[in-house]
DRENPA-211097 format. One line per 10 residues: number of its first residue (from 0); for each residue z negated, y negated, x of C-alpha. Coordinates in Angstrom, 2 decimals. Each point is the difference from the previous one (the first is absolute). Layout:
BEGIN
NUM> Z Y X  ...
This chain:
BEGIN
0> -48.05 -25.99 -27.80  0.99 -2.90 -2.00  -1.18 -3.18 1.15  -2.14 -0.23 -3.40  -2.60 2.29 0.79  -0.59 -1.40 3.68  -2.53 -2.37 -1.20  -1.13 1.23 -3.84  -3.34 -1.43 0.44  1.17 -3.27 1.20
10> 2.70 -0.26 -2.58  -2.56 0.84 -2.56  -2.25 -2.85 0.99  3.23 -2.18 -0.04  0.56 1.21 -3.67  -3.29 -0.89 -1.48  0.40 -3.28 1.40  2.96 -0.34 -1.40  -0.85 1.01 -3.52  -3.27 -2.54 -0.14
20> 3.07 -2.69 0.83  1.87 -1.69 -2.69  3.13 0.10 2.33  1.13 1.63 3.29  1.95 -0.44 2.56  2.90 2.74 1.37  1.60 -0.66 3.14  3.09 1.67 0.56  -0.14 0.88 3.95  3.34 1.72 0.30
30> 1.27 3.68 -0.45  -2.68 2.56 1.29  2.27 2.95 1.24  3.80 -1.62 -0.63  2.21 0.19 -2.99  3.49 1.18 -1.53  2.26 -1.63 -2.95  0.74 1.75 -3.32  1.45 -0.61 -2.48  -1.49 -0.22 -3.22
40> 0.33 0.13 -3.62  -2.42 -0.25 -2.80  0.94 0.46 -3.58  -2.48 -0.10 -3.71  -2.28 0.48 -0.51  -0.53 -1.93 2.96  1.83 -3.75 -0.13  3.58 0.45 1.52  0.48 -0.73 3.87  2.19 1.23 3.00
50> 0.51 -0.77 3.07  -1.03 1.23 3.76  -3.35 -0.35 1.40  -2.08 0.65 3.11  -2.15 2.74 -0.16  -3.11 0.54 2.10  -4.07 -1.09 -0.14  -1.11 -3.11 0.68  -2.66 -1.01 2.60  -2.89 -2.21 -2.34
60> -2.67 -1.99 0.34  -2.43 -0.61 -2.83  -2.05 -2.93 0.07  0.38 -0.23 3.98  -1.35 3.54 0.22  1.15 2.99 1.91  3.41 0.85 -0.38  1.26 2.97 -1.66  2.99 2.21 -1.79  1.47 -1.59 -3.81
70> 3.21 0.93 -1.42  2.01 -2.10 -2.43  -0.29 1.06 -3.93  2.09 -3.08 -0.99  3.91 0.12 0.52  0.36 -3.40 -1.72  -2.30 -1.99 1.83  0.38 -1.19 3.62  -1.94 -0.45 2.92  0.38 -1.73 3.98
80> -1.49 1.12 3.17  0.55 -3.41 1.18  -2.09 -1.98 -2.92  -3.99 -0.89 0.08  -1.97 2.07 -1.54  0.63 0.36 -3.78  -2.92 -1.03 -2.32  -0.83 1.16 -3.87  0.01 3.72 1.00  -2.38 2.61 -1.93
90> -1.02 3.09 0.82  0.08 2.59 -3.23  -0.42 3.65 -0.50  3.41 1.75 0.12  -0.40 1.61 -3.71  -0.88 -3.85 -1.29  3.41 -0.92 1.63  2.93 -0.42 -2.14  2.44 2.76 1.05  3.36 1.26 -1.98
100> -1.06 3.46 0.63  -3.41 1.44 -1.50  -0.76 2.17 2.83  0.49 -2.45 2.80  -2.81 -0.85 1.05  -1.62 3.73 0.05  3.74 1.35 1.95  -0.55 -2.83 2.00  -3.40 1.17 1.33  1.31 3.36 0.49
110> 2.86 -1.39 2.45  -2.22 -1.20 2.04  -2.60 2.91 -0.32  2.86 2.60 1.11  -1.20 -0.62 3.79  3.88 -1.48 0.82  0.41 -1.44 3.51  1.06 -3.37 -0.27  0.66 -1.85 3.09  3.89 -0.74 0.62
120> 2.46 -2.05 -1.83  1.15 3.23 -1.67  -3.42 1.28 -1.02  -0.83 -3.96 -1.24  3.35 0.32 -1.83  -0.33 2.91 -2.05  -3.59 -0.44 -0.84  0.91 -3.71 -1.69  3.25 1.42 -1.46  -2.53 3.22 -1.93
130> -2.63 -2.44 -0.67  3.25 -2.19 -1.87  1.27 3.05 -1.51  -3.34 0.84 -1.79  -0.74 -3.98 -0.96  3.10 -0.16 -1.91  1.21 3.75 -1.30  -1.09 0.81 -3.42  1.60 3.16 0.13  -1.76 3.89 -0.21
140> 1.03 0.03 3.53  0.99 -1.99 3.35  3.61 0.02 0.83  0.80 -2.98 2.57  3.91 0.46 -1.27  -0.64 -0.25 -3.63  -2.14 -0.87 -2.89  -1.56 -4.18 -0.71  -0.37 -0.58 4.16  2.54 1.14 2.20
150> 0.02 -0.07 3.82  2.81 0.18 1.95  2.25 -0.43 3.56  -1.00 -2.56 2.75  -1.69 1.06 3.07  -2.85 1.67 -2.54  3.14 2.71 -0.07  1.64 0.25 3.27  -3.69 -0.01 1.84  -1.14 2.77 -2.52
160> -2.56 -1.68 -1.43  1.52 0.17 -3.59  -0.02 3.87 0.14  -3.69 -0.15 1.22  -1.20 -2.06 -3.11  1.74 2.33 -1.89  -1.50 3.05 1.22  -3.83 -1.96 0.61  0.60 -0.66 -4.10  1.13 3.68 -0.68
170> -3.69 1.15 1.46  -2.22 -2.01 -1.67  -0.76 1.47 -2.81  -2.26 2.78 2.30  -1.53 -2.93 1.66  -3.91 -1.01 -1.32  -0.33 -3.36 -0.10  -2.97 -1.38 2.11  0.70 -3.56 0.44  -0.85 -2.93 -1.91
180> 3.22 -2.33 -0.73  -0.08 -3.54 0.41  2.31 -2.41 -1.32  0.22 -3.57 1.58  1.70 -2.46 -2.98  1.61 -3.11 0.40  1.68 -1.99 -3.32  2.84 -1.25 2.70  0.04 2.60 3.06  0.29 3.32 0.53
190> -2.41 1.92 -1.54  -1.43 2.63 3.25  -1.72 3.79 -0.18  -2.46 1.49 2.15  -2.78 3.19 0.09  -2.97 0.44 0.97  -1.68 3.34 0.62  -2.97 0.86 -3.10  -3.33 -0.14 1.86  -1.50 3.77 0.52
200> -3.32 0.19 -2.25  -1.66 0.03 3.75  1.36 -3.33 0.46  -1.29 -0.92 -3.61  -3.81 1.04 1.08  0.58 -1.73 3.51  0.85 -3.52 -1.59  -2.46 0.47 -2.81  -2.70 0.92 2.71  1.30 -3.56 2.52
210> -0.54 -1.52 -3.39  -3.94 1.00 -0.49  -0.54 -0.48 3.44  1.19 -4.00 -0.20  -2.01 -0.64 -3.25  -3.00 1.71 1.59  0.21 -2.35 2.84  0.73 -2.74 -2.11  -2.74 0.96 -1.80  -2.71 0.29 2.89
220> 0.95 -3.43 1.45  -1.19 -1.47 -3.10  -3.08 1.28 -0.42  -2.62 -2.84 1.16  -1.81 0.53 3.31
């Protein structure tokens, strides 16, 4: 289980807090599960960059809330573990988010749909390295060696988790998307991903129903006596 859906109702309640705000805050509390370099290599569409990274999620906090899984959607940005919390963060819906490829933001909810277990440096590594490959491809198809983003060597290799991206990517078109994608912006930092799962209509009548019940109370307390 990925640590994103540990706490959905918790994270939720973060979120609408969050979107009432005019800024967040995003702490960046470490790696959750590890990490392995790659290199990398992005080419137009996208603006022109190379170099090697380190792939894996990150451990946040929004707003001082509970923490939870984000992976990086911004390989020309930077971020520190060892810096205060960073300020001007928003929270927008993944399709509002401005991604090379079209279908990002729906692939990306199908990645993390698919049910992977992610809980090692390996697993961490191949599930930023797919969720890079489908920010910045603009191809028909994903191909880690080829095509506008290309993902390559490092530890991401020798460790395996380069051919697990690759074949996590290959599946996903049989994968229905049930997650809602999140994107967490920044003008000067890393711009972060992260899911949470779509309510079941049951959960939909529950919160509608806690929501009667409080403006019922509300109501009867102020009626005169």
């Amino acid at each position: 289980m990925h640590g994103y859906i540990v706490r959905p109702v918790m994270l939720a309640c973060v979120m609408l807090g969050a979107t009432q705000a005019q800024a967040d805050t995003l702490d960046f509390l470490g790696f959750a599960n590890g990490s392995r370099w790659v290199n990398f290599s992005v080419s137009a569409p996208n603006v022109a960059a190379s170099g090697s990274v380190s792939s894996g999620g990150f451990a946040v906090s929004l707003n001082s809330g509970p923490s939870f899984t984000a992976y990086c959607v911004d390989l020309y940005q930077s971020i520190s573990f060892s810096a205060p919390a960073y300020n001007n963060y928003s929270v927008v819906a993944g399709p509002l988010h401005a991604f090379a490829n079209a279908d990002a933001a729906t692939d990306i909810g199908r990645l993390f749909s698919a049910g992977h277990v992610v809980n090692n440096a390996k697993t961490q590594s191949a599930f930023q390295i797919a969720i890079w490959e489908i920010s910045y491809e603009t191809a028909d198809s994903y191909n880690l060696g080829s095509g506008a983003a290309r993902f390559f060597g490092g530890t991401a290799a020798s460790s395996g988790a380069l051919a697990l991206a690759s074949s996590w990517l290959s599946g996903l078109g049989s994968v229905t998307n049930n997650m809602t994608v999140s994107v967490l912006e920044h003008r000067y930092r890393q711009d972060q991903v992260f899911a949470t799962p779509v309510p079941e209509p049951s959960t939909y009548a529950l919160m509608a129903g806690g929501l009667l019940g409080v403006g019922f109370v509300a109501r009867r307390r102020k009626q005169p006596r």
